[in-house]
PATORTI-303270 format. One record per residue: x, y, z of N, C-alpha, C in turn. Coordinates in steps of 0.1 Angstrom, whole numbers, padded with zeros to 4 digits, always signed. Atoms other than C-alpha are relative to their C-alpha. Layout:
XYZXYZXYZ...
This chain:
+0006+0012+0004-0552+0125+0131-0010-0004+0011+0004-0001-0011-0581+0113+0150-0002-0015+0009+0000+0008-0006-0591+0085+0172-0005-0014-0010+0003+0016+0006-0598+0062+0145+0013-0006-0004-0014+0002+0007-0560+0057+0137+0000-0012+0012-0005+0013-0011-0560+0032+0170-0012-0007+0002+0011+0009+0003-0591+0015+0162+0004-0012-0004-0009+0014+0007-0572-0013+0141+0008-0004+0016-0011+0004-0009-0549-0014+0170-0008-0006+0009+0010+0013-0009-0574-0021+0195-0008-0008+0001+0008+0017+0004-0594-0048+0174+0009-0007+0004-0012+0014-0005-0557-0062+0171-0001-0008+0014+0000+0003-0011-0552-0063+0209-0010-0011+0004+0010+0006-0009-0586-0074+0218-0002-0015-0004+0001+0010+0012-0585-0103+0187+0014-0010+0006-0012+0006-0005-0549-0111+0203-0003-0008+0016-0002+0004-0013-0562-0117+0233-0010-0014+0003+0009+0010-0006-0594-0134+0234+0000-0007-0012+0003+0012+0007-0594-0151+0202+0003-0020+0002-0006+0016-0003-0570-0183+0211-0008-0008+0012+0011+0007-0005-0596-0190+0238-0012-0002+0001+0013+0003+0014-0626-0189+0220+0003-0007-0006+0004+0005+0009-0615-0207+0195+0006-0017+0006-0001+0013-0007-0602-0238+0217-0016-0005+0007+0017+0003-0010-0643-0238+0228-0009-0003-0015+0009+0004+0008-0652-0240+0192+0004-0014-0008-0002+0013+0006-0656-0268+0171+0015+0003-0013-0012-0004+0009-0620-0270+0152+0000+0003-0008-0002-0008+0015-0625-0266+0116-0001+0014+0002+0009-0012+0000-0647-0236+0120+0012+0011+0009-0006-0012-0013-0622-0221+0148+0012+0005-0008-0007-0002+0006-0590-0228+0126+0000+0011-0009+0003-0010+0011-0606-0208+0096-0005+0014+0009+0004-0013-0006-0619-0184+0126+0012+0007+0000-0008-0005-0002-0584-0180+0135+0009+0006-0009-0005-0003+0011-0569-0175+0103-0003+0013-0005+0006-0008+0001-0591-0152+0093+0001+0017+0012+0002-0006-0008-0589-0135+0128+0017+0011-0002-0015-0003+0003-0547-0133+0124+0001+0012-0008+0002-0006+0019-0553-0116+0083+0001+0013+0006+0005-0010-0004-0574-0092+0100+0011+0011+0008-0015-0004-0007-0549-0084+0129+0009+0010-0005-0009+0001+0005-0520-0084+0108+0001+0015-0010+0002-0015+0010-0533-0058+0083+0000+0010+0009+0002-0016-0005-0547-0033+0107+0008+0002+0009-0016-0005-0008-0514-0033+0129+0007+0003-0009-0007-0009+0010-0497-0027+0101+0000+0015-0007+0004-0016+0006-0516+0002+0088-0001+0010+0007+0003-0013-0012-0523+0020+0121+0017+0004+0002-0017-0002-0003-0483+0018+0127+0003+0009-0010-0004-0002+0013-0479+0025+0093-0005+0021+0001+0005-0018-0004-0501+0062+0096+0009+0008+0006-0007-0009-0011-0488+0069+0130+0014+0001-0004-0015-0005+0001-0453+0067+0119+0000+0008-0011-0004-0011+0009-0456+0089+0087-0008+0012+0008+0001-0013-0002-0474+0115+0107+0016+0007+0010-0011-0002-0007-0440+0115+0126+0011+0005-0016-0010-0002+0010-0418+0115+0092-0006+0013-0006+0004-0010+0007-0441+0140+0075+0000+0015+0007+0001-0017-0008-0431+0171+0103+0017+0000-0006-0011-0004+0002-0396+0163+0090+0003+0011-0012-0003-0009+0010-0384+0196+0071+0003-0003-0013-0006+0001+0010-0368+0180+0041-0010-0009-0006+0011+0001+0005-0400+0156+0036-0008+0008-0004+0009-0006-0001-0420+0180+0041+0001+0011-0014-0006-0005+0011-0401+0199+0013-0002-0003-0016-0001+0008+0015-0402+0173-0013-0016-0002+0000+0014+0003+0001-0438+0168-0003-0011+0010-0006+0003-0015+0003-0446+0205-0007-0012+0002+0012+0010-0008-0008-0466+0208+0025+0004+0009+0012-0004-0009-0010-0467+0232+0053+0007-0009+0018-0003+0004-0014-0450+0217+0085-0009-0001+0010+0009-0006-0010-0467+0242+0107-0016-0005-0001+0015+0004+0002-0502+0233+0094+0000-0019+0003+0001+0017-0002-0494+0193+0095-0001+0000+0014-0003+0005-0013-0484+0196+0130-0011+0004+0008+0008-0003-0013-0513+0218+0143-0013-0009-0001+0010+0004+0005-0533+0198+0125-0004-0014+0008-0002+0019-0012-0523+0159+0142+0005+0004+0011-0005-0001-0017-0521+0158+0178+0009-0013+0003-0004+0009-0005-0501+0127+0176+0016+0002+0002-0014-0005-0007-0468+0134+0198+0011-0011-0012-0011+0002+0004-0436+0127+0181+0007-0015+0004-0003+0014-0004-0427+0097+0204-0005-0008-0004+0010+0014+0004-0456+0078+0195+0002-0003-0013+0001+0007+0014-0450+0081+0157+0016-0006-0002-0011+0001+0000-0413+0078+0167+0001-0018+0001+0004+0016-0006-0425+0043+0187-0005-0013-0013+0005+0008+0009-0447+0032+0159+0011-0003-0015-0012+0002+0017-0418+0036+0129+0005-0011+0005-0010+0016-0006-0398+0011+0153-0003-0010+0000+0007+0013-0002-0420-0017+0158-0009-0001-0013+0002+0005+0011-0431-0015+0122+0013-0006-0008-0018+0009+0007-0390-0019+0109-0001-0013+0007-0004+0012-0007-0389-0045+0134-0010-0013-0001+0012+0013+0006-0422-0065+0123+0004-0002-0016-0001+0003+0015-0412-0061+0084+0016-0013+0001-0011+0008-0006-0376-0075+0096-0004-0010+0001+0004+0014-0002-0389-0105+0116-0011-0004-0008+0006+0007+0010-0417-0109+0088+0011-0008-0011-0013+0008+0006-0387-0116+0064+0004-0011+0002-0014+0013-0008-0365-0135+0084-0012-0012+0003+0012+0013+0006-0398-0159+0087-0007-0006-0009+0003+0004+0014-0408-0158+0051+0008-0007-0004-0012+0007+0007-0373-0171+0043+0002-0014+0011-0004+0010-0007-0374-0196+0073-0012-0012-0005+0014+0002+0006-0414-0205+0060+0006-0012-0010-0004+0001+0012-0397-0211+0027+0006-0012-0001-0010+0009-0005-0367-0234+0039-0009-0012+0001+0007+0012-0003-0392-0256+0056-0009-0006-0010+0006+0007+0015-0414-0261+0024+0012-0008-0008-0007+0006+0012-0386-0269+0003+0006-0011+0012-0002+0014-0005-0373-0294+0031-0005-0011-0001+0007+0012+0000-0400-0311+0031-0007-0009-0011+0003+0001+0011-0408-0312-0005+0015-0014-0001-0011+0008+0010-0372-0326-0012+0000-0014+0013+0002+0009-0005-0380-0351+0019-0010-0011-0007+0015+0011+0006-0413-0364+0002+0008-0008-0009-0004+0008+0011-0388-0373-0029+0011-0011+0006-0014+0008-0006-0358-0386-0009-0007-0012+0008+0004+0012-0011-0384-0413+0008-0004-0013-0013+0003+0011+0008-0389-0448-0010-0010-0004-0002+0011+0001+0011-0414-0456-0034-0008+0009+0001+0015-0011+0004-0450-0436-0045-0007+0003+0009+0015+0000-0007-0473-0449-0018+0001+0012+0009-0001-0010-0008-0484-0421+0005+0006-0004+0014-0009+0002-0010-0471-0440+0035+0013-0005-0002-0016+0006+0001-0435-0446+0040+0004+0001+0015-0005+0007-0008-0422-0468+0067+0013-0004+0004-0017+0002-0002-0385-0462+0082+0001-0008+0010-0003+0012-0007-0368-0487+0097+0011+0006+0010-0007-0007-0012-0362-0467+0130-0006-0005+0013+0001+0001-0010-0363-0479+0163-0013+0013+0007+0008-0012-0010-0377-0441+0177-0011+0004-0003+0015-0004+0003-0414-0433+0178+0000+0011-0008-0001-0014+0005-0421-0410+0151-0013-0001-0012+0016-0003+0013-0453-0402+0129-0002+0016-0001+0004-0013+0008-0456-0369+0109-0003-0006-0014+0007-0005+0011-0468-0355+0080+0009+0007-0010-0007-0012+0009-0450-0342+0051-0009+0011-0012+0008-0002+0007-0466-0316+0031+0010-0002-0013-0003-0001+0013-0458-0316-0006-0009-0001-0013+0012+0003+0015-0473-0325-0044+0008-0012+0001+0017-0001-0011-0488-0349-0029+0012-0004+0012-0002+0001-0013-0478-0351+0007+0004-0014+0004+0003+0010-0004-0463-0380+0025-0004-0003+0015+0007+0005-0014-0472-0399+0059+0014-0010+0007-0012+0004-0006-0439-0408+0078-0001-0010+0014-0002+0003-0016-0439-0432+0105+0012-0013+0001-0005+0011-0005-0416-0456+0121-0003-0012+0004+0006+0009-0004-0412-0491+0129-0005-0001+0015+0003+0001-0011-0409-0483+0165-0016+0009+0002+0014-0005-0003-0439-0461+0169-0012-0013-0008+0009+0015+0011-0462-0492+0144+0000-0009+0015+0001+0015-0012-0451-0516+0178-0004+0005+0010+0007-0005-0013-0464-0492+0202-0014+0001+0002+0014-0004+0001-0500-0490+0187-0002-0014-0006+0010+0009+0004-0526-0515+0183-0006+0001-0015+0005+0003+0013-0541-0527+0147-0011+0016-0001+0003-0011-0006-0569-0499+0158+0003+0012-0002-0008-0016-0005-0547-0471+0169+0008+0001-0014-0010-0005+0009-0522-0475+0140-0012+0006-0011+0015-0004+0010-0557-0470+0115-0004+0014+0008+0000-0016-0008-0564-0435+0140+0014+0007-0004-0013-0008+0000-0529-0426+0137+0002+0008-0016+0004-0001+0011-0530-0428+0100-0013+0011-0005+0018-0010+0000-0567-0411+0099+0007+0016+0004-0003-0011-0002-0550-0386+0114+0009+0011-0008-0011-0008+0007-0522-0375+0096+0000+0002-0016+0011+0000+0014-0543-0380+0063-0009+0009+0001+0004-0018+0003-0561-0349+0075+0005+0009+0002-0012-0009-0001-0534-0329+0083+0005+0003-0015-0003-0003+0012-0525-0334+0045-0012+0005-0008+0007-0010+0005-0558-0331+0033-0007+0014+0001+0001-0012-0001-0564-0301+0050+0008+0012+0002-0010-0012+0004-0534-0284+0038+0005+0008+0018-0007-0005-0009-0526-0277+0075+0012+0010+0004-0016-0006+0000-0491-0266+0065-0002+0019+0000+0003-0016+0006-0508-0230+0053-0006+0004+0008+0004-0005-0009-0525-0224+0080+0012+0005+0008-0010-0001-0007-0494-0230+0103+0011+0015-0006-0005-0014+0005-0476-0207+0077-0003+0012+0004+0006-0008-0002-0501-0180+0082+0001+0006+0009-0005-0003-0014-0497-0179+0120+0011+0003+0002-0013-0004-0002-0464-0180+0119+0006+0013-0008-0004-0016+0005-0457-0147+0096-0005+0005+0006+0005-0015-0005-0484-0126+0112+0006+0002+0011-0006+0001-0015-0469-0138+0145+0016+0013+0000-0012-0007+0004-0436-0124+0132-0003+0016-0002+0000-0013+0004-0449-0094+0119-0007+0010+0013+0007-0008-0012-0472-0087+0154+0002-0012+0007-0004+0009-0011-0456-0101+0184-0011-0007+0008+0010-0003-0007-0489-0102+0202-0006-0014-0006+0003+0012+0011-0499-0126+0176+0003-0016+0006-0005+0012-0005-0479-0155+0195-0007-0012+0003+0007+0011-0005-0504-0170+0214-0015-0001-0005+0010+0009+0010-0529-0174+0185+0005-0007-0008-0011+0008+0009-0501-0191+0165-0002-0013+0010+0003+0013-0007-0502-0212+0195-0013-0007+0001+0012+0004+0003-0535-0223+0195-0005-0002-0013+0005+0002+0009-0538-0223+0164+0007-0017-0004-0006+0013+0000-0514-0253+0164-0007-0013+0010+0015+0013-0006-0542-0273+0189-0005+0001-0007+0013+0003+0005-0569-0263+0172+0002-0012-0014-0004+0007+0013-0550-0280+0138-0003-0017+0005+0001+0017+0000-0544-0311+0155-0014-0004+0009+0015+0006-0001-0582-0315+0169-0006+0000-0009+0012+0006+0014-0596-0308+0137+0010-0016-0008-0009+0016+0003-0569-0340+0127-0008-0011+0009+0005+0010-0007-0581-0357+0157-0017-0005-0002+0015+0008+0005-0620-0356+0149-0006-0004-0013+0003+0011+0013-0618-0366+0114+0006-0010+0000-0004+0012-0001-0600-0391+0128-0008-0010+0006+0009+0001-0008-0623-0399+0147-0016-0006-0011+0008+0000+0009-0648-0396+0122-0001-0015-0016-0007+0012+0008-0629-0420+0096-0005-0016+0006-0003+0013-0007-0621-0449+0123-0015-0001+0009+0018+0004-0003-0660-0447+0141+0003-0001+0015-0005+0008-0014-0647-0448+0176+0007+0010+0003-0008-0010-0003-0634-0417+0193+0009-0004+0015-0010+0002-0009-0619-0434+0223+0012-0009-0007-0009+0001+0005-0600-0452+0199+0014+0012-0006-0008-0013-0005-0584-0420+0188+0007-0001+0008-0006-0008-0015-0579-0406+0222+0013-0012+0006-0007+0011-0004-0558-0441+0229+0011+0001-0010-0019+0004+0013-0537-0440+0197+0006+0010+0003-0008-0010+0002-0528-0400+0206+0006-0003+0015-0007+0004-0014-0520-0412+0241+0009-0007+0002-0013+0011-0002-0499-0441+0234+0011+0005-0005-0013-0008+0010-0480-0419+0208+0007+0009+0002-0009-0010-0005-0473-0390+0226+0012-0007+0014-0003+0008-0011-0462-0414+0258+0012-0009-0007-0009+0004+0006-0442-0434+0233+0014+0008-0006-0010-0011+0008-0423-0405+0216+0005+0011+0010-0002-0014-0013-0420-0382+0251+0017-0001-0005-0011+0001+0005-0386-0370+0243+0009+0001-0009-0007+0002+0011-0378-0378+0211+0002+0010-0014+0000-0010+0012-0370-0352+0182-0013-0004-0005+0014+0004+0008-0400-0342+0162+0009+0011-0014-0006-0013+0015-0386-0332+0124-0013+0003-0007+0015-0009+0001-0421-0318+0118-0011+0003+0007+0012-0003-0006-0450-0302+0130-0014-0004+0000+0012+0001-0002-0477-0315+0117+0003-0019+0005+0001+0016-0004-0474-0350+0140-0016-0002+0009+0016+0006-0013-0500-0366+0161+0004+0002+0016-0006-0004-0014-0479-0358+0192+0003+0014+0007+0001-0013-0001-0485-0323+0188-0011+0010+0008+0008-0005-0009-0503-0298+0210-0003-0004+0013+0002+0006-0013-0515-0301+0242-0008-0014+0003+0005+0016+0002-0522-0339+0246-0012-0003+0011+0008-0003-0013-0539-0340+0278-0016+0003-0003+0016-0006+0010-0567-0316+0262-0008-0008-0009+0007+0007+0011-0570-0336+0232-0006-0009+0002+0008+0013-0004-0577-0367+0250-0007-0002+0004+0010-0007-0010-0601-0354+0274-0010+0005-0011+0009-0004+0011-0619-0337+0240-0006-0007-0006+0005+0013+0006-0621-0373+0227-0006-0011+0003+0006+0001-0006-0631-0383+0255-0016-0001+0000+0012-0006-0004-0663-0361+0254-0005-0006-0011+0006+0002+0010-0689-0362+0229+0001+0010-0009-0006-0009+0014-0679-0342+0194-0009+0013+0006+0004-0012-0006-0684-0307+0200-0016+0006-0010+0008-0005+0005-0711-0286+0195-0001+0010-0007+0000-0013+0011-0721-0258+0167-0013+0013+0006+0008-0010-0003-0744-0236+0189+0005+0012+0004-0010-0013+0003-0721-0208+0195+0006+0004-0007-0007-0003+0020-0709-0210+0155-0003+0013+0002+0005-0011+0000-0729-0181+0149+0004+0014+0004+0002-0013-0008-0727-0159+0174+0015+0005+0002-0013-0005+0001-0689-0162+0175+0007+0004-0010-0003-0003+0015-0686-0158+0135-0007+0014-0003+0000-0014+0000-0707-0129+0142+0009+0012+0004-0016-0006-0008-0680-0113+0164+0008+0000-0006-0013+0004+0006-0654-0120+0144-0002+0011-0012+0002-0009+0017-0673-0102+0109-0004+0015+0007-0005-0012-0013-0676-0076+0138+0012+0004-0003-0011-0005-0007-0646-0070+0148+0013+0007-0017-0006-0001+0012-0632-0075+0111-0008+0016-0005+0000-0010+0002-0655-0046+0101+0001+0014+0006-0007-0009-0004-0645-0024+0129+0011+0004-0004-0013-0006+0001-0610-0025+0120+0002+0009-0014-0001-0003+0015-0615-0022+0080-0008+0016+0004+0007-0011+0000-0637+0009+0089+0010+0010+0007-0003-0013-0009-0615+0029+0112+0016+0000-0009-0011+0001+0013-0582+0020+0088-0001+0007-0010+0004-0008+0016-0600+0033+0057-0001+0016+0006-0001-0018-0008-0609+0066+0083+0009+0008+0002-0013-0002-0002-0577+0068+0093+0004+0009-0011-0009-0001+0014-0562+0066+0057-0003+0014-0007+0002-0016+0010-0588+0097+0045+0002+0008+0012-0003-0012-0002-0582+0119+0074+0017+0006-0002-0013-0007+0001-0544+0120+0067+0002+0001-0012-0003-0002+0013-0551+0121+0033-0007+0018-0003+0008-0017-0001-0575+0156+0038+0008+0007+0003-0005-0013-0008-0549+0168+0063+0014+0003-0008-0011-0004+0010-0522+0165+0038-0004+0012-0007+0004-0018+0011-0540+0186+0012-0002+0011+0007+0003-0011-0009-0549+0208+0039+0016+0008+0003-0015-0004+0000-0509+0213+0044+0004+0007-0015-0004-0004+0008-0505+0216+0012-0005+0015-0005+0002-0013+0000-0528+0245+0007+0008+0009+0006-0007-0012-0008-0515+0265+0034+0016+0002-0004-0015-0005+0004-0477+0261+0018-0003+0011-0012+0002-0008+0010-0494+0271-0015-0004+0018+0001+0004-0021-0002-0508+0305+0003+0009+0003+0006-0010-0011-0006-0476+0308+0022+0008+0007-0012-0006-0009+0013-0458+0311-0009-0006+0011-0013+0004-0012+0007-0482+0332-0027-0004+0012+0007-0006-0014-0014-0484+0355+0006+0012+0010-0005-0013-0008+0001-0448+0362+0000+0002+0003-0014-0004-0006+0010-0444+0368-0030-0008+0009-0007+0004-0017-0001-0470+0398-0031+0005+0007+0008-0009-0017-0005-0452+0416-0007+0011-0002-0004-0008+0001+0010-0426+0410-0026+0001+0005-0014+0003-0004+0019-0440+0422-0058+0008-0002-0007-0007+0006+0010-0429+0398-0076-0014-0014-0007+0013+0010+0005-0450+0374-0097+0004-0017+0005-0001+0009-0007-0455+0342-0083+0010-0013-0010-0007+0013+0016-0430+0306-0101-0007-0004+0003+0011+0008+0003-0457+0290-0114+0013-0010-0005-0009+0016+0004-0445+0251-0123+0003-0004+0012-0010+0002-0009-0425+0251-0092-0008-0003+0019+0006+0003-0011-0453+0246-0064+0001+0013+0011-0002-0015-0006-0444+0285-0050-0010+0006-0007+0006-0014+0005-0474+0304-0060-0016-0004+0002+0014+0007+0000-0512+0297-0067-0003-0008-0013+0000+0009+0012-0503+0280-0099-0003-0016-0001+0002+0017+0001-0504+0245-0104+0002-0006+0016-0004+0008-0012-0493+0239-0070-0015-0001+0008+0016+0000-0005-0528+0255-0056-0008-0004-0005+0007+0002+0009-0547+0248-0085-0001-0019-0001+0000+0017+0004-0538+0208-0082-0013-0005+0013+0007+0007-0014-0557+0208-0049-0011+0008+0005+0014-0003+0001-0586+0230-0056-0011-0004-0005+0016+0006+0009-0619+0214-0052-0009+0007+0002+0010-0008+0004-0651+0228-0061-0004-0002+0012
């Protein structure tokens, strides 16, 4: 197999590494959908390079190799890839499908919590107001989503800030937030590496929250005041969801809100990189996929002529049907 089999892998890597700070430099929407996008990408071509490299490890096994009808000897001289590596790659693909699961079903849990929370809260309106001492403002997603806060958090914020607070977590719902976070969180599971764009991806969420909040209320130091008093109010306190206003690095966000709204002059040039990087991987994956698809047939031939080898010095006629001869077995994988 040749060097395009670790092409996906080293997009992954390099997409693992520098994406989550890049995309805290771009303007949030754009970074969120960058990162999303960036994960997808990732997630596939770790998958599939693992995926290769461990069947060229399964495919030297004699009894595959049997049912497969190809030659061993010819597979093996054919891929240079050592036994450990495709040994390495089978393990950490079982072990990404595993913890993909066990996070689909945890994914799962948390939608349906939150769903049967949106019903279990009193009356229609999208805000609902518990009569809780402890600072608490989230977001529920659902059909349609609610907006959770307490009385204690309402006495911590200004007329102002409670209108930002609100702004905020009214884009959290309308921008489906929840699926992004999902998104992160499986590929994360499926590629460890993945982690700390899952993390970042959870800032970038709540800046793009914070500057349509921003956007909404006309006033970005107001913002920056409601997410300051809120996180300072609630230090501490259980958070029974993710998408709150007290989320991510606070510090950053305030200091972002601070500034003046970001700029879009490196859009471009970083969306070029990205449809980069994405066509490097999709390119050396699909390469991958046909040279072990060539060097299969290639195996296969050579069983087909070992078995029709032996059975002229054997003078005997070759079992046709049965993949022993030059019958159907050679004849399936002779191209013009």
């Amino acid at each position: 197999m040749r060097i395009s089999v670790y092409v996906p892998l080293l997009v992954s890597v390099a997409l693992a590494v520098l994406a989550p700070g890049v995309a805290r430099r771009l303007p949030p929407r754009p970074a969120a959908w960058a990162l999303a996008c960036a994960a997808l990408v990732t997630a596939v071509g770790w998958t599939g390079s693992l995926a290769l490299l461990a069947f060229s490890g399964v495919a030297l096994i004699p009894e595959v190799a049997e049912e497969g009808r190809w030659s061993v000897a010819a597979l093996r001289a054919q891929d240079p890839v050592y036994f450990v590596v495709a040994a390495g790659s089978a393990l950490l693909l079982a072990t990404g499908v595993v913890a993909l699961g066990v996070a689909a079903v945890r994914q799962f849990r948390h939608l349906a919590w939150a769903r049967a929370e949106c019903a279990r809260l009193d009356g229609d309106l999208e805000l609902a107001v518990i009569d809780d001492a402890v600072p608490l403002a989230f977001a529920l997603p659902g059909a349609p989503g609610r907006i959770v806060v307490s009385r204690g958090m309402l006495r911590c914020l200004g007329d102002h800030e409670r209108e930002a607070l609100l702004a905020h977590e009214r884009a959290h719902l309308r921008g489906r937030h929840h699926v992004f976070q999902s998104l992160w969180r499986l590929t994360a599971a499926l590629n460890p590496l993945l982690r700390p764009m899952a993390v970042a991806g959870g800032f970038v969420l709540e800046r793009w929250a914070d500057e349509e909040a921003a956007q909404r209320v006309g006033d970005r130091r107001v913002v920056a005041h409601a997410v300051g008093r809120a996180a300072l109010a609630s230090a501490g306190s259980p958070r029974p969801a993710a998408l709150a206003v007290t989320g991510g690095a606070v510090p950053q966000r305030v200091r972002a809100l601070l500034a003046p709204p970001p700029a879009r002059r490196s859009l471009p040039l970083v969306l070029g990189g990205l449809l980069l990087a994405v066509c490097c991987c999709c390119a050396g994956l699909a390469n991958a996929a046909s040279d072990s698809d060539r060097m299969l047939d290639s195996a296969q031939r050579a069983q087909c002529a070992t078995h029709a080898g032996i059975a002229d010095i054997a003078g005997m006629p070759p079992a046709a049907g049965h993949g022993h001869g030059p019958g159907p077995c050679c004849a399936a994988h002779d191209h013009p």
